[in-house]
C-alpha positions as CSV (number, residue, x, y, z in Angstrom):
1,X,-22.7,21.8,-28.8
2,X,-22.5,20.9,-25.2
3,X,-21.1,17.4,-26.1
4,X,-18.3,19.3,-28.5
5,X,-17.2,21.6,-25.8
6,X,-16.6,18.7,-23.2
7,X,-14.8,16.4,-25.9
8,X,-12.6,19.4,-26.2
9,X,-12.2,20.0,-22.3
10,X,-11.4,16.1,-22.3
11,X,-8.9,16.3,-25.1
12,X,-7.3,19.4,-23.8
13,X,-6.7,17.3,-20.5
14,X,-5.7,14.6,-22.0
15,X,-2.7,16.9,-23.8
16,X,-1.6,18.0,-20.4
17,X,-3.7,21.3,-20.4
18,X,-4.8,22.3,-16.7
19,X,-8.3,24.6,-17.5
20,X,-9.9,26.6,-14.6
21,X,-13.9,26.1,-15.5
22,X,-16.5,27.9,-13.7
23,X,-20.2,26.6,-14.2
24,X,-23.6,26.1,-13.1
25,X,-23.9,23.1,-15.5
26,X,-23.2,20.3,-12.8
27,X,-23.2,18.1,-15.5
28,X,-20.0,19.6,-17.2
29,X,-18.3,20.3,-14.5
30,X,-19.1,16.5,-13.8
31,X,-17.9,15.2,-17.3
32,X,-14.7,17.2,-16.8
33,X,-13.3,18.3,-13.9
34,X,-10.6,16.4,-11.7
35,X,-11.0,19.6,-8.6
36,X,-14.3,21.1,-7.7
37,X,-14.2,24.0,-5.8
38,X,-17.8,25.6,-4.6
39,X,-18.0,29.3,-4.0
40,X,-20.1,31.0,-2.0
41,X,-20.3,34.7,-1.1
42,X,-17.0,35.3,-2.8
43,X,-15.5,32.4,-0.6
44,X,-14.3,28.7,-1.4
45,X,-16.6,26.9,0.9
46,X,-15.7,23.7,-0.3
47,X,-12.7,21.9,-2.4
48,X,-12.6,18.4,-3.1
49,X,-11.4,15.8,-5.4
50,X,-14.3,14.8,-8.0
51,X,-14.3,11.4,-7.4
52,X,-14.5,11.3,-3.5
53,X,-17.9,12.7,-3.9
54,X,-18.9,9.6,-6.5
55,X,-17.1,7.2,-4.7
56,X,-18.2,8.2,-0.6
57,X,-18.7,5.8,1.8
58,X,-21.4,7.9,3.3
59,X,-24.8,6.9,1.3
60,X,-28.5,7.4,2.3
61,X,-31.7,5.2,1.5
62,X,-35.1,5.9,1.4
63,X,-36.5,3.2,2.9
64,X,-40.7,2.1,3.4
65,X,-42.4,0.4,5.6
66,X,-46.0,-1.5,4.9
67,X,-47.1,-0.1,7.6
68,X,-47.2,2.5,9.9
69,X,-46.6,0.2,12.9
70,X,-43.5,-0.7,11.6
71,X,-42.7,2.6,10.5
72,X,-43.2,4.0,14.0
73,X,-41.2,0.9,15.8
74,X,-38.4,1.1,13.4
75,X,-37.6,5.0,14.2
76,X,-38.4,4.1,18.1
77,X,-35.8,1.1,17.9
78,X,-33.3,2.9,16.5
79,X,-32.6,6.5,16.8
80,X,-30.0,6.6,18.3
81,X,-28.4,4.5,16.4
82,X,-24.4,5.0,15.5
83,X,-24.4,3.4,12.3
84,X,-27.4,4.5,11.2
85,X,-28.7,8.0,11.3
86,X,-32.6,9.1,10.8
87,X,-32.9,12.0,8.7
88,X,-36.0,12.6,7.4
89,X,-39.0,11.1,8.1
90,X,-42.5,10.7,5.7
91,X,-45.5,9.7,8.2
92,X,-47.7,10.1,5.7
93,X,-46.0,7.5,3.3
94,X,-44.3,5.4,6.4
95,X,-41.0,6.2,4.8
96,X,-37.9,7.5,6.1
97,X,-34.4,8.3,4.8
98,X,-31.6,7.0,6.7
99,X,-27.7,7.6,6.5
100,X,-25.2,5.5,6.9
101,X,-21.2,4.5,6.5
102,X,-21.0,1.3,3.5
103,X,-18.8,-0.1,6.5
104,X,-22.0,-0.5,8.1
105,X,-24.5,-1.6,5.8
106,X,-24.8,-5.3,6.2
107,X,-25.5,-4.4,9.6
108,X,-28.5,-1.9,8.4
109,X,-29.8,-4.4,6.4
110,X,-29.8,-7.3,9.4
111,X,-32.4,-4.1,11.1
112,X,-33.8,-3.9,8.7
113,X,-35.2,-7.3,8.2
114,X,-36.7,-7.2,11.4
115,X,-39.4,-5.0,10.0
116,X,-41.8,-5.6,7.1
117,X,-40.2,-3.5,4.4
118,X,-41.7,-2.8,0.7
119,X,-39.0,-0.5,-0.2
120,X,-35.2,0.4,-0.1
121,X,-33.5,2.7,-2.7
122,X,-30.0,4.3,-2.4
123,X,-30.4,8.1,-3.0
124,X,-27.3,9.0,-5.1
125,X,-26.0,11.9,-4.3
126,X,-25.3,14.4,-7.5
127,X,-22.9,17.1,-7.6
128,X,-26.0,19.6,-7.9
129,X,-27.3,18.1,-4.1
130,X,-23.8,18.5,-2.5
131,X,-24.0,22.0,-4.3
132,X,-27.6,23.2,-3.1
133,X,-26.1,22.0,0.4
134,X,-24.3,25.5,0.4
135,X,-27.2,27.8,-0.7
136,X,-30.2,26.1,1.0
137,X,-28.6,27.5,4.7
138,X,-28.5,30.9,4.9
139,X,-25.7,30.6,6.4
140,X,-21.6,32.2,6.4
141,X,-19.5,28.6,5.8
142,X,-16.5,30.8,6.3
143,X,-14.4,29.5,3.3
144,X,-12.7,26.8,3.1
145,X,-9.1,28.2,2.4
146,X,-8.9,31.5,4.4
147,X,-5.8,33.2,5.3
């Protein structure tokens, strides 16, 4: 039934129809919205164009080390890097997730290869992450579009 409903959304769309959809399903509002707008408290704390959040330039990886001497000179080499920004670390694996701009990511990757690493995996960010970003902080965004 799901699949029905969004075909309609689609077609509706595709007729010229502008439809105001309000879900927790992130993956039809995913499948068919243009505009995402997240509320929170009653207030739009965020509005944005669906595809700048599938297409940003901002990515992180979760990358591993083989060993926790390399784990421990990596984030001593480097944070305080610009380009490249520590943000949560795994001791206990010798992993770490880093942040950083695709303008910069050759230039990660030369870093990188100064250190024995068994692992590197872009974390793709879902609409359902850059949602629970909102409702993880208890915290007043303020809105988005106050007056």
């Amino acid at each position: 039934m799901q699949d029905v409903f969004i075909d309609y959304l689609k077609n509706e769309k595709k007729r010229g129809k502008t439809i105001l959809l309000s879900s927790h399903i992130f993956s039809e509002v995913d499948a068919t919205c243009d505009r995402i707008a997240i509320i929170k408290d009653g207030k739009i704390v965020s509005d944005f164009v669906a595809d700048d959040l599938r297409h940003a330039s901002q990515k992180n990886y979760r990358v591993s080390f083989d060993s926790k001497t390399d784990y421990d000179r990596f984030i001593a080499e480097n944070s305080n890097q610009e380009e490249l920004k520590i943000i949560e670390r795994d001791a206990e694996n010798n992993s770490l997730v880093v942040a950083t701009d695709d303008a910069y990511i050759n230039s990660v990757i030369g870093t990188l290869s100064a250190y024995s690493v068994c692992g590197f995996t872009h974390l793709k960010e879902t609409l359902e992450d850059y949602f629970m970003k909102y409702y993880k902080e208890d915290k007043d965004f303020g809105g988005a579009l106050q007056k």
